[in-house]
BAKE-549203 format. One line per 4 residues: their letters; for each residue y, x, z of C-alpha. Coordinates in steps of 0.001 Angstrom, whole numbers, plus 500000, padded with zeros to 6 digits. Example, Ala and Ser with C-alpha at 12.3 -4.5 7.8 and 13.67 -1.06 7.14 Angstrom:
<recs>
AS	495500 512300 507800; 498940 513670 507140
</recs>
This chain:
<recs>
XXXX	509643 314585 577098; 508222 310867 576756; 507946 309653 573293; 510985 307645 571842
XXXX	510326 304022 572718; 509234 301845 569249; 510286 298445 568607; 508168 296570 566061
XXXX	507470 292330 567372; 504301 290547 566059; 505018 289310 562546; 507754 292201 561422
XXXX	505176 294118 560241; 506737 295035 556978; 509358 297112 558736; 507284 299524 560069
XXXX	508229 302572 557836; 511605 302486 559256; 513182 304479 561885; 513393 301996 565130
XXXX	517350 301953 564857; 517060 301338 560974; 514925 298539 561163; 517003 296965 564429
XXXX	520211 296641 562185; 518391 295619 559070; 519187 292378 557244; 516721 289857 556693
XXXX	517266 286574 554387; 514771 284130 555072; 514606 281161 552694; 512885 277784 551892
XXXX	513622 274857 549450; 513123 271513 549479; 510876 271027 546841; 507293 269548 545773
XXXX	504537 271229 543742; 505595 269533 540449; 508760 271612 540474; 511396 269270 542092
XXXX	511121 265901 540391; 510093 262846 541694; 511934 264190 545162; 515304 262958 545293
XXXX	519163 263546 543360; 518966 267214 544728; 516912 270497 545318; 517935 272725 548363
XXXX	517545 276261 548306; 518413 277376 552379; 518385 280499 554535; 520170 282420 557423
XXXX	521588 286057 557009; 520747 288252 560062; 519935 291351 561590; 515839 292095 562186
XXXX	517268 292278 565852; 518440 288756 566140; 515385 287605 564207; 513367 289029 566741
XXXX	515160 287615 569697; 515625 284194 567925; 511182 283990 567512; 510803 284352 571092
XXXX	512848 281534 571961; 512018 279100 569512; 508666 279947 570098; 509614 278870 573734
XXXX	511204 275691 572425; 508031 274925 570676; 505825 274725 573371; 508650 272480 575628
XXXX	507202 269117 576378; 506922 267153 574058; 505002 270240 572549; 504961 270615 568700
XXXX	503280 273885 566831; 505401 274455 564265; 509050 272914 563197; 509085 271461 559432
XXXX	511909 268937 558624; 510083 266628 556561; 507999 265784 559107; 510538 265587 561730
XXXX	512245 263466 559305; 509321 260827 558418; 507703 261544 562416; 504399 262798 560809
XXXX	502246 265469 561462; 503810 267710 564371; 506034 264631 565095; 503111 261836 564612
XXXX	504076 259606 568082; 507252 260653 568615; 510116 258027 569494; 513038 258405 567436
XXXX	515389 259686 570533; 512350 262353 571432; 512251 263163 567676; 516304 263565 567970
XXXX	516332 265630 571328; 513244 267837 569917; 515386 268497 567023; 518403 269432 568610
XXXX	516605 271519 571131; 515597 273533 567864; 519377 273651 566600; 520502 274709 570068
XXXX	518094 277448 570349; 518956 279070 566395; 522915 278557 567171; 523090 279573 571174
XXXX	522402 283676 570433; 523537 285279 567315; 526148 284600 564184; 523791 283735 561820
XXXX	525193 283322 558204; 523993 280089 556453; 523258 280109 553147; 522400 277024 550663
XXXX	522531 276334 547301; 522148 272675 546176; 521648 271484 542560; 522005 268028 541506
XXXX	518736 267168 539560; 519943 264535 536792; 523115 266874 536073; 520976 270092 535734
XXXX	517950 267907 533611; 521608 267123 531410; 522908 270070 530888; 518925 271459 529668
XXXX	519226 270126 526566; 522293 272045 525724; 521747 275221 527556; 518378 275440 526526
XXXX	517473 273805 523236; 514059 273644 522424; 514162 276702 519890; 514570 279184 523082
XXXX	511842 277432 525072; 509279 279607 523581; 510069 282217 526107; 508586 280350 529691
XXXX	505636 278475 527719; 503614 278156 531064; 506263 277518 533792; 509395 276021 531957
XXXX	511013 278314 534255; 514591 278025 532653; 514151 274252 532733; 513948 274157 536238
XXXX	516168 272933 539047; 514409 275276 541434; 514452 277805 539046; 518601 277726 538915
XXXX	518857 277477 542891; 516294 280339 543342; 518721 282565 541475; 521770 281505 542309
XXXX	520575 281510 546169; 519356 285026 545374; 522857 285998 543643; 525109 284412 546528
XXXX	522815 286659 549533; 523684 290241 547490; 527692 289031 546914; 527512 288053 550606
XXXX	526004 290845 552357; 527991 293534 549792; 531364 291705 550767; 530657 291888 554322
XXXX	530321 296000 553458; 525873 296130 553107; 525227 299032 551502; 521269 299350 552382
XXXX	518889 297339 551179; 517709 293621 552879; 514731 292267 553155; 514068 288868 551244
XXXX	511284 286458 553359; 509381 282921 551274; 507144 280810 552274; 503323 281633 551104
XXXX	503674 277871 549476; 501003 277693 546997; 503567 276851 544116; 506585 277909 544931
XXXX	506125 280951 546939; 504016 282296 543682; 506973 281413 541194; 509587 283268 543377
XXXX	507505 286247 543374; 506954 285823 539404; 509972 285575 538836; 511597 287615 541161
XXXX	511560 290806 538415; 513680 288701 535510; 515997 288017 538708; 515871 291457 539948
XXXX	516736 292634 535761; 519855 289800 535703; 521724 290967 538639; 524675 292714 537702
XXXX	525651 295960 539904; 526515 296704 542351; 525017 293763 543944; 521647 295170 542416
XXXX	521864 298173 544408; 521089 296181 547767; 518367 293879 546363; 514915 294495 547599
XXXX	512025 295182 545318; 510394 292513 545773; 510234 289074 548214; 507608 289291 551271
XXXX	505325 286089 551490; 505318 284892 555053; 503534 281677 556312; 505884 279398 557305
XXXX	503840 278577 560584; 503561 281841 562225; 506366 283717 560866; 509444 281714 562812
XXXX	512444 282275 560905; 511128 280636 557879; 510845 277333 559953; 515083 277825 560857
XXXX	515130 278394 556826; 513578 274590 556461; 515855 273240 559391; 518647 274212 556813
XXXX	517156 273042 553901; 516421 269841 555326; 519914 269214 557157; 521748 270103 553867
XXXX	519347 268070 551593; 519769 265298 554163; 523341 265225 553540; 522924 264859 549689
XXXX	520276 262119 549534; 520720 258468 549926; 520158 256812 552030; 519062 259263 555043
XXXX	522660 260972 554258; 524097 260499 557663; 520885 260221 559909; 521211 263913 560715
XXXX	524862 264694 560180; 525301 264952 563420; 522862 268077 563883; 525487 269783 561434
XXXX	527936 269125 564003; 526193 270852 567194; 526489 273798 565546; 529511 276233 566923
XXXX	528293 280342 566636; 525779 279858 563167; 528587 279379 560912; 528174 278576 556098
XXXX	529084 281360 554091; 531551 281140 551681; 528905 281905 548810; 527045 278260 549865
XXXX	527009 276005 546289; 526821 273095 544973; 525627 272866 540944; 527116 269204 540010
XXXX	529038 267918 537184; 531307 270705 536729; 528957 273857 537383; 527305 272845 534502
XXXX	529918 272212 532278; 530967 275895 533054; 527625 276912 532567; 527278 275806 528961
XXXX	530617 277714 528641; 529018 280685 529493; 525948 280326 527728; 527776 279915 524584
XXXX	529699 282434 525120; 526835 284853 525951; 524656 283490 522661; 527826 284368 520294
XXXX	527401 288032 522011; 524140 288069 520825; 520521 288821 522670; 520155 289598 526494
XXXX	519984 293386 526885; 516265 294522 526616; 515426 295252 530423; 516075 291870 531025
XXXX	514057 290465 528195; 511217 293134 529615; 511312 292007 532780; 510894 288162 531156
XXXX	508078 288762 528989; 506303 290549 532436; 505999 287093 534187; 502442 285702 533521
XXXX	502307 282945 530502; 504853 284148 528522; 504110 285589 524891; 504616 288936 523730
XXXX	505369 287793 520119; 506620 285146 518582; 504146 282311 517816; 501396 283536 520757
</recs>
């Protein structure tokens, strides 16, 4: 009898303690944001939080041929938006139209295959910095003394894009668990991992159920999803910042079979007004229940008693 055939491509590493059909079928979410080291400011009215829902399968297939439309003439390495965007780095030379038909090479090739789900949360920076002062008064910022994490715009996307993957994939009937893919970025690829526990502690059930435990770091050059991630990120953030907000709408447009999910945000105005409401509401009901506040005081820099 020859031995059952195993399918494992370069970079999936991280599946290989699953059963070949297992690992086929299994979701992975992976996700960038538009962001700089500083946590968000100084980069525009919004911060992006982007990904695609799929199965390991289509990932696989979908590498291959963006690898392919990588090394099409004009040849770049790797795909990341801001220097498509700005024609630096990968794109240093282009001409705008071979910039363009690069680009929508790249959108063809993610939208020709598979039904991808996209998947974006967007929070409006000056409403969010607003809202802080309420939502988080000063007495409360003891807590996240090193990484102001509840003060930050990439802090409230990064859960909320977290939040809308479980709802989506446990409305769609996932009852196993996913596998959640960042980028190794030096500063915000260690925060989501920090973090990841208090987010892990938050999530009500059954959504919990399905979350994994914990996000895999990938390197945003070699592991090819995370570059269709940034093409997301970038399109969407695009759309939201003056005044580049119609100089790739019409990417949006190509796409036909890659179609939003209904859990895609947008924290303005009025998200925050309701989210005052509910913070209120929860500080009348008194303290968060203790395995969330354990899983808080586990991220590094914050005190174990009051006055460290």
């Amino acid at each position: 009898m020859s031995a059952p055939s195993v399918w494992l491509p370069k970079e999936f590493s991280f599946l290989s303690g699953y059963a070949t059909p297992v690992r086929r079928r299994r979701f992975l979410v992976p996700m960038q944001a538009i962001a700089d080291d500083s946590g968000c400011k100084g980069q525009g009215p919004v911060i992006v939080m982007a990904g695609l829902i799929g199965h390991a399968e289509w990932w696989a297939d979908f590498s291959d041929r963006w690898d392919a439309c990588l090394n099409e003439a004009p040849t770049i390495r790797y795909f990341k938006f801001y220097e498509a965007a700005h024609r630096k780095g990968q794109f240093a030379g282009f001409s705008k139209q071979a910039r363009d038909n690069k680009m929508l090479s790249l959108v063809q090739t993610l939208d020709e295959r598979h039904p991808f789900s996209v998947l974006h949360v967007t929070v409006n920076i000056a409403e969010h910095e607003k809202a802080i002062a309420h939502v988080f008064p000063r007495r409360d910022k003891r807590l996240f003394p090193a990484h102001g994490a509840e003060q930050s715009p990439y802090f409230d996307a990064y859960t909320s894009f977290v939040e809308a993957a479980c709802v989506h994939l446990w409305r769609q009937g996932e009852r196993d668990q996913f596998d959640f893919i960042v980028d190794v970025h030096p500063s915000l690829g260690r925060r989501a991992k920090e973090w990841y526990p208090a987010v892990h502690a938050a999530m009500p059930e059954p959504f919990r159920s399905i979350m994994p435990a914990e996000p895999i770091p990938k390197d945003d050059e070699r592991f090819l999803p995370l570059q269709a991630a940034d093409l997301i990120a970038g399109i969407q953030r695009d759309a939201n910042t003056p005044p580049l907000g119609t100089e790739f709408a019409w990417l949006a447009d190509r796409f036909t079979n890659v179609k939003p999910s209904p859990m895609c945000a947008y924290h303005g105005t009025q998200y925050f007004v309701d989210l005052t409401r509910r913070v209120d509401a929860m500080r009348k009901a008194g303290p968060p229940p203790s395995n969330i506040m354990h899983a808080i005081l586990q991220i590094p820099g914050v005190p174990t008693r009051r006055g460290e």
